[in-house]
C-alpha positions as CSV (number, residue, x, y, z in Angstrom):
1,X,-25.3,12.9,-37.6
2,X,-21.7,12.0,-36.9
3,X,-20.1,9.1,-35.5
4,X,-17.4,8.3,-32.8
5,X,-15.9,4.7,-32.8
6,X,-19.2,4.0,-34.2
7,X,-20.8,5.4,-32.0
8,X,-23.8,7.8,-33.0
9,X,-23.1,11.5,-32.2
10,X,-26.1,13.6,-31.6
11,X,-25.2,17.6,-32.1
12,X,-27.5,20.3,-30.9
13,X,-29.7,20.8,-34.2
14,X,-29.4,17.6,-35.7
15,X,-32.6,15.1,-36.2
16,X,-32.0,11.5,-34.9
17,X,-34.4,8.7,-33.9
18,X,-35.3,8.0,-30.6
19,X,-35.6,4.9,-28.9
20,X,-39.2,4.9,-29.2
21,X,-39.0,4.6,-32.6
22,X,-39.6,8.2,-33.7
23,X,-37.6,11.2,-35.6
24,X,-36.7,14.0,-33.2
25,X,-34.5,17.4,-33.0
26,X,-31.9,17.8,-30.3
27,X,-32.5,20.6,-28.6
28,X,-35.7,21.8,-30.6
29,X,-34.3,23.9,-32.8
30,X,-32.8,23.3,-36.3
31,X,-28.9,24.4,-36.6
32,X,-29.7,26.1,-40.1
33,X,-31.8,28.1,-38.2
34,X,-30.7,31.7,-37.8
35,X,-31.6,33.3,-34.6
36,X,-30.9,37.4,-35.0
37,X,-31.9,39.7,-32.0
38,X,-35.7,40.6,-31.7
39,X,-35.1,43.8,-30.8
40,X,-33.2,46.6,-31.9
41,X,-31.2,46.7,-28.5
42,X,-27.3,45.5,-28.5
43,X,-27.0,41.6,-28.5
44,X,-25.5,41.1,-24.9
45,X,-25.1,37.3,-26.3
46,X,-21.4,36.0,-24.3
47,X,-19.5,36.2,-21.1
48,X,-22.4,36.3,-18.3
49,X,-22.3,38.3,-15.1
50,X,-20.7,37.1,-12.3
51,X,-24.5,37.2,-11.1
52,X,-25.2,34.7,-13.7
53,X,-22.5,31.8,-12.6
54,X,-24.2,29.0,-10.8
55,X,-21.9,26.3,-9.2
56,X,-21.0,23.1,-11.2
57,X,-23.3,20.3,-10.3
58,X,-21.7,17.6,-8.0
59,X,-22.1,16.1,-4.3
60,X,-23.7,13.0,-3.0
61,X,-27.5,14.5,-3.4
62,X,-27.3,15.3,-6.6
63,X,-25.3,11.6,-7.3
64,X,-28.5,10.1,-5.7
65,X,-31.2,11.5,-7.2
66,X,-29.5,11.4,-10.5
67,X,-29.5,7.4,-9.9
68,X,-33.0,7.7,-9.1
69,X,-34.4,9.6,-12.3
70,X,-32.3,7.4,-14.3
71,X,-33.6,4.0,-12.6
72,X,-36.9,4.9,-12.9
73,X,-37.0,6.1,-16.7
74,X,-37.8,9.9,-15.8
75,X,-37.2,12.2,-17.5
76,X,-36.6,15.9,-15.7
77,X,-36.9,19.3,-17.0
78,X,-33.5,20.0,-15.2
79,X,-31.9,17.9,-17.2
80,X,-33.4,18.5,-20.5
81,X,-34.2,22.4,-20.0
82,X,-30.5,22.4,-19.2
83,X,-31.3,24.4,-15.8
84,X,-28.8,26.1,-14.2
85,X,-29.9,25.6,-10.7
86,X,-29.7,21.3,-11.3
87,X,-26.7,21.2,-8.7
88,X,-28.8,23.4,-5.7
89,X,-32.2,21.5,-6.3
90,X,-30.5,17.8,-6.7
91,X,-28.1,18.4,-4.0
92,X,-31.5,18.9,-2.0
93,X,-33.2,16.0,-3.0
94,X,-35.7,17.0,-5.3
95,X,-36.8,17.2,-8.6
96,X,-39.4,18.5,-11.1
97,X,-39.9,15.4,-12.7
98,X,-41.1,15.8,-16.5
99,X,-43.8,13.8,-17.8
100,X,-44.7,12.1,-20.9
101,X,-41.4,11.6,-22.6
102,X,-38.6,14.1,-23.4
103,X,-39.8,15.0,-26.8
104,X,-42.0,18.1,-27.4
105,X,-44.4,18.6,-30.0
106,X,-43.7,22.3,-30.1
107,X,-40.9,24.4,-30.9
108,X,-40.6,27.4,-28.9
109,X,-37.2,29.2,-30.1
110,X,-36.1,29.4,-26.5
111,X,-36.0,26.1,-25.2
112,X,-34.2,23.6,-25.2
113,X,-35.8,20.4,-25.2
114,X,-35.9,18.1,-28.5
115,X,-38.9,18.7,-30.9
116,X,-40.6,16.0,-32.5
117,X,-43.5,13.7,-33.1
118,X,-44.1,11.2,-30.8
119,X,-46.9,9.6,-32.6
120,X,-49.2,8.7,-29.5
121,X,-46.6,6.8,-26.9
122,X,-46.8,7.3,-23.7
123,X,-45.0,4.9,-21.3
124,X,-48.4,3.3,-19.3
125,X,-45.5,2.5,-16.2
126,X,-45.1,6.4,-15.2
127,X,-47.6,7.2,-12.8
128,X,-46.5,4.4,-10.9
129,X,-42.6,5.2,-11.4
130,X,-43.3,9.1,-10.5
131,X,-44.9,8.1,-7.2
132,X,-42.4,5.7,-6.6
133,X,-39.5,8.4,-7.3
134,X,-41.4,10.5,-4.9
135,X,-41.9,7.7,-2.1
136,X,-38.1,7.5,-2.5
137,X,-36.9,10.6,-2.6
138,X,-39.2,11.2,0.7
139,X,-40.3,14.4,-1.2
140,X,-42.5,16.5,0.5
141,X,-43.6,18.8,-2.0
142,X,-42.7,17.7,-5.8
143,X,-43.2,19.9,-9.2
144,X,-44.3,18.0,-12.6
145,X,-44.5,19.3,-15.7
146,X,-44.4,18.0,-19.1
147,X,-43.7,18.6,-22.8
148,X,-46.5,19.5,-24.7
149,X,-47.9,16.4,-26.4
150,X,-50.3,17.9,-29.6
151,X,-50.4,14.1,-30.9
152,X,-52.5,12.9,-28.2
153,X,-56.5,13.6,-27.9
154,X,-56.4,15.3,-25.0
155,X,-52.9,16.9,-24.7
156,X,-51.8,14.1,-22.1
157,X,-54.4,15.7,-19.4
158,X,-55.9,12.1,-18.2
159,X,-52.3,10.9,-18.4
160,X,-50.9,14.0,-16.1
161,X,-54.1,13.6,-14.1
162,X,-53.1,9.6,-13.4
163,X,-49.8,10.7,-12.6
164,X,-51.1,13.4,-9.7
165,X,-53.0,11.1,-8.7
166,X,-50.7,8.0,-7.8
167,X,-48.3,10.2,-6.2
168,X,-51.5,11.8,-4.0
169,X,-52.2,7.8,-3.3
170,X,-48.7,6.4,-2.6
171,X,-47.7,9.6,-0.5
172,X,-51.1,11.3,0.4
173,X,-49.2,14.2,2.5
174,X,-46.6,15.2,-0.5
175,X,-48.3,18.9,-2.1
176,X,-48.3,18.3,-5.8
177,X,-47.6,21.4,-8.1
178,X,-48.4,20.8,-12.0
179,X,-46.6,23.0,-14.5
180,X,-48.7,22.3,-17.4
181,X,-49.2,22.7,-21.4
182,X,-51.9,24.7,-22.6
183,X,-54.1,21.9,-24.1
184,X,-54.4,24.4,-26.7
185,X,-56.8,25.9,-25.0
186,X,-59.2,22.8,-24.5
187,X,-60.9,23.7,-20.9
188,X,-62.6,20.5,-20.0
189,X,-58.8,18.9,-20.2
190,X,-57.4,21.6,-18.1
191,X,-60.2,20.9,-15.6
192,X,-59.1,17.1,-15.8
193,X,-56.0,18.1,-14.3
194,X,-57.0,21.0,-12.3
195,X,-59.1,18.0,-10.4
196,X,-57.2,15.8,-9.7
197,X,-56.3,16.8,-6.2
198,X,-53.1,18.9,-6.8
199,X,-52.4,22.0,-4.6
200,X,-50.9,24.3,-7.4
201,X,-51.3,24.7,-11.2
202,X,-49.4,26.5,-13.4
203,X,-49.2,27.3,-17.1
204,X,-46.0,29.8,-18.1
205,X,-46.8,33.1,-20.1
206,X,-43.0,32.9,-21.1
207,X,-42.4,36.1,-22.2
208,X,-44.7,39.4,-23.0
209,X,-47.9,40.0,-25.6
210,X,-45.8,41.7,-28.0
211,X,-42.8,39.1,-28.3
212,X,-45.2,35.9,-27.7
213,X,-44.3,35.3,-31.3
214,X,-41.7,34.1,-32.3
215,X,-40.8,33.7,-28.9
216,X,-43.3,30.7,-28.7
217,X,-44.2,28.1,-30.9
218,X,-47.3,29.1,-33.1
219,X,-49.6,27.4,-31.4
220,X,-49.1,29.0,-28.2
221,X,-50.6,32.3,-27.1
222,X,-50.1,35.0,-25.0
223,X,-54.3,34.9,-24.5
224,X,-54.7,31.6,-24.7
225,X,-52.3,31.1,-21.1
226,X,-54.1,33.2,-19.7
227,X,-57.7,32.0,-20.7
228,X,-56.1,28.7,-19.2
229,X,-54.9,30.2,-15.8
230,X,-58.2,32.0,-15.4
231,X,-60.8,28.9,-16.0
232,X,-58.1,26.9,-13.8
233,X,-59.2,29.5,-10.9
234,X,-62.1,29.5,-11.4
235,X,-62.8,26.4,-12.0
236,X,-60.7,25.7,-8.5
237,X,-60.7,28.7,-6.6
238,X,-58.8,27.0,-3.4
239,X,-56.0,26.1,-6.0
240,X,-53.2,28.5,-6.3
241,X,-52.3,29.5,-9.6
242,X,-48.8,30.3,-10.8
243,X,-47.0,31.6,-14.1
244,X,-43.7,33.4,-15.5
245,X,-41.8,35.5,-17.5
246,X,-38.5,35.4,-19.0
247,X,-36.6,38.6,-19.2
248,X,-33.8,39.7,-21.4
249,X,-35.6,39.4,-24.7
250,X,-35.9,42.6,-25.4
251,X,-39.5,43.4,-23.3
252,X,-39.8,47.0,-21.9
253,X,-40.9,48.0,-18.3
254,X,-44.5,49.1,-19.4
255,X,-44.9,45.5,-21.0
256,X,-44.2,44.1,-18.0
257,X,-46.6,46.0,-15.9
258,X,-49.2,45.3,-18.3
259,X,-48.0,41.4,-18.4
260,X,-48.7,41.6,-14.7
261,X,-52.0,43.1,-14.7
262,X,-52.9,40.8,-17.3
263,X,-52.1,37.8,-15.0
264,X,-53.9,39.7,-11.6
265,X,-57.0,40.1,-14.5
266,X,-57.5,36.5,-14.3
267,X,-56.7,35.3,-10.6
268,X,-52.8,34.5,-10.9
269,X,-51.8,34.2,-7.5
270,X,-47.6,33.6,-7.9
271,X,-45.6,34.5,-10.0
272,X,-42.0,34.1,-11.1
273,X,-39.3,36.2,-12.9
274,X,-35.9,35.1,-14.2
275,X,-33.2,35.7,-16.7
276,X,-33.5,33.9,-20.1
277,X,-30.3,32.0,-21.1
278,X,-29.8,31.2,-24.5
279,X,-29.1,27.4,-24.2
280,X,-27.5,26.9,-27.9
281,X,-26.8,29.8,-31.2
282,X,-29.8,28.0,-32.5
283,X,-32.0,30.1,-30.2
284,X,-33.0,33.7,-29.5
285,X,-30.3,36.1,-28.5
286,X,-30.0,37.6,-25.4
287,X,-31.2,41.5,-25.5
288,X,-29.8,42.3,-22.3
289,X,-28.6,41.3,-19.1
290,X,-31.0,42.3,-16.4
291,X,-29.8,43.4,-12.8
292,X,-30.3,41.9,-9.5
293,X,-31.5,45.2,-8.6
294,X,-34.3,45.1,-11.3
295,X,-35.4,41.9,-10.2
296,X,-35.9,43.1,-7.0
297,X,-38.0,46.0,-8.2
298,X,-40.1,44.3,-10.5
299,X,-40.8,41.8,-7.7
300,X,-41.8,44.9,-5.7
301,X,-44.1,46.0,-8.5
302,X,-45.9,42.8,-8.6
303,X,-46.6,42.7,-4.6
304,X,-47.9,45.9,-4.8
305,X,-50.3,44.5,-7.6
306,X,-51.8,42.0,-5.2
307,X,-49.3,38.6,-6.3
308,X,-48.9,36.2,-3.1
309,X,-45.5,36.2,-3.6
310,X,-43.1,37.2,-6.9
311,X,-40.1,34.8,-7.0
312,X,-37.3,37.1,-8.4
313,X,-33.5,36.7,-9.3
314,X,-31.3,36.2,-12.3
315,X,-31.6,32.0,-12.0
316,X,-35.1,31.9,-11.2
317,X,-36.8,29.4,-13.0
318,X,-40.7,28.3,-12.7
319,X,-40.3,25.6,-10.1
320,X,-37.0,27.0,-8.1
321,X,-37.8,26.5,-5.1
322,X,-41.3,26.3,-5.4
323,X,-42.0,25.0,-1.9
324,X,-40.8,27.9,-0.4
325,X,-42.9,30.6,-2.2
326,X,-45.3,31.3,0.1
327,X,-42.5,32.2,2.9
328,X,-43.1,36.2,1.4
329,X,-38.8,36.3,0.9
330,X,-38.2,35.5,-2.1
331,X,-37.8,32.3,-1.4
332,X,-35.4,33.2,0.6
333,X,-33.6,34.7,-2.1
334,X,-33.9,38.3,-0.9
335,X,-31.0,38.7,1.0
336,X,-28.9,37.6,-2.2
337,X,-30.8,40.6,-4.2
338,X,-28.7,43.3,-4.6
339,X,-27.1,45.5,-7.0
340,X,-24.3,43.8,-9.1
C-alpha cells in the first residue's frame, strides 16, 4: 500500500485493514492475479460500444441520496459493484442498499467488491438505519442485497430477515425485494428470509453451468442457486422469484436456452440479462460484446419459455429498475432495443 501526504492509498488489488478492524482486498481480487480469457473467442477487453456508455453520475438526486447512504452508514452495491447505471437510479431516488458490511467472504473473479474476513461483525444499528434510509428517501419499492457473509452461523439470514422486517414496520406499503447469498445452500435460512414478509427474492445464477467455475467463487454453484430459488417458491409460492445472467464471458446460445430452462425447471418467475463489464485487469476478460439486438432476442426466447418478464439490455443489472419489471416492456427499455 502506498501513501500520499501520508495519507494511505488503497489500489485495486492491494490488502488493507478496514475500520472494523479486519484485513481485506480492494476490489476482491489480488493484482498478481492473472485473468486470461475463458474461452477461446477474441478478447474484446477495451474501447466499449457506444451502446455501452452510460452518462457520468451527477444532479441534485443523485447529490441527495448520496448524503443519505453516507449519513446513515450504508453501504450500496452501486457504489461498491461500481454499477454503471448509479447516476439514472440515484438521480431517481433510490437505491439498492447492501447489507451487512462492504466486505465479502467470497471471491467471484467478476466482481468487484472487497474480499475478506469479517470475523462475525455486523453493525446491530442497520435494520433501523435501512428503514430509516427508506422512510427518507420516500421509497416505494426498495432492493437489498448483501455480500455473502460465510463467517456468520447462518449466512446473515436472521440479520437480512431483521432488516426486511423494520423497513415492512416503519413503511408497511414500501414492496421489499431481497437479492440474496446462497446460504450455501442451508434451506431453513433461506426460509428465514423468504418469511419475512418481502414481495420478491432473488438469488443470481451469474453466469452458465459450464463457466460457473471460475467464474464464481468455489463455494458457489450453478445447482446450488437453483436448489435455492426452487425451495424459495416453493416454500412461498405467492413470492416472485428472480435471477440473472451475465453475458460476454464466453457462453453460447444453447447454454443459455438450457440456463433458462433450468431456471423455468424450478419456478423462476423474472429474470434479467446484461453485459458483464470487467471492473479492473484483475478480473475476467470480456469474450465479446453482445448486441442490443441479441438482448432483445434472448429476452424473446425467455417470454416464450413462460418468464413474467426478461429485463434485457447491455446495462442491465439485477435490480435496474426492478420496480418496473412487471410493466411487460422491458422495463421500459424496449424502445431503446435496437440494433447498434
Amino acid at each position: 500500500m502506498s501513501e500520499f501526504k501520508g495519507i494511505p492509498i488503497v489500489r485495486s488489488g492491494d490488502k488493507y485493514r478496514t475500520s472494523q478492524g479486519f484485513s481485506a482486498i480492494k476490489d476482491g481480487i489480488k493484482a498478481s492475479a492473472q485473468s486470461a480469457p475463458i474461452a477461446t473467442a477474441t478478447n474484446t477487453w477495451g474501447r466499449k460500444p457506444t451502446w455501452l456508455r452510460a452518462p457520468m453520475p451527477a444532479g441534485r438526486g443523485f447529490d441527495s441520496v448520496k448524503s443519505t447512504v453516507k449519513e446513515h452508514r450504508l453501504a450500496t452495491v452501486c457504489e461498491e459493484a461500481k454499477c454503471p447505471n448509479i447516476g439514472e437510479c440515484w438521480n431517481a431516488g433510490t437505491a439498492t442498499i447492501m447489507l451487512m458490511g462492504a466486505v465479502c467472504t467470497r471471491a467471484c473473479r467478476f466482481c468487484a467488491v472487497d474480499t475478506g474476513n469479517p470475523h462475525g461483525w455486523l453493525d446491530a444499528d442497520e435494520p433501523a438505519n435501512s428503514a430509516r434510509t427508506v422512510q427518507l428517501m420516500k421509497l416505494k419499492y426498495v432492493v437489498l442485497t448483501s455480500v455473502n457473509r460465510d463467517d456468520l452461523p447462518d449466512g446473515g439470514a436472521a440479520h437480512f430477515a431483521a432488516c426486511v422486517q423494520e423497513i415492512k414496520r416503519l413503511n408497511p406499503n414500501t414492496a421489499v425485494e431481497a437479492l440474496t447469498p446462497d446460504f450455501q445452500g442451508v434451506l431453513s435460512d433461506v426460509e428465514t428470509v423468504v418469511g419475512s414478509g418481502l414481495e420478491v427474492f432473488a438469488q443470481n445464477v451469474e453466469t452458465v453451468r459450464r463457466l460457473t467455475h471460475p467464474v464464481r467463487d468455489p463455494r458457489a454453484s450453478y445447482e446450488q442457486t437453483l436448489a435455492v430459488l426452487g425451495h424459495a417458491k416453493r416454500f412461498r409460492p405467492d413470492v416472485l422469484t428472480k435471477t440473472s445472467l451475465m453475458l460476454g464471458l464466453g457462453e453460447t446460445d444453447q447454454e443459455i436456452v438450457q440456463a433458462m430452462d433450468d431456471m423455468r425447471a424450478v419456478g423462476v418467475d423474472i429474470l434479467t440479462l446484461g453485459q458483464y463489464l470487467r471492473p479492473t485487469p484483475n478480473h475476467l476478460a470480456i469474450e465479446r460484446w453482445v448486441t442490443p439486438a441479441e438482448f432483445e432476442r434472448y429476452r424473446e426466447w425467455a417470454l416464450a419459455k413462460g418468464f413474467l418478464e426478461c429485463v434485457s439490455g447491455p446495462l442491465v443489472r439485477s435490480s435496474y429498475r426492478a420496480e418496473r419489471a412487471l410493466e411487460r416492456n422491458n422495463a421500459g427499455l424496449k424502445s431503446a432495443v435496437g440494433s447498434p
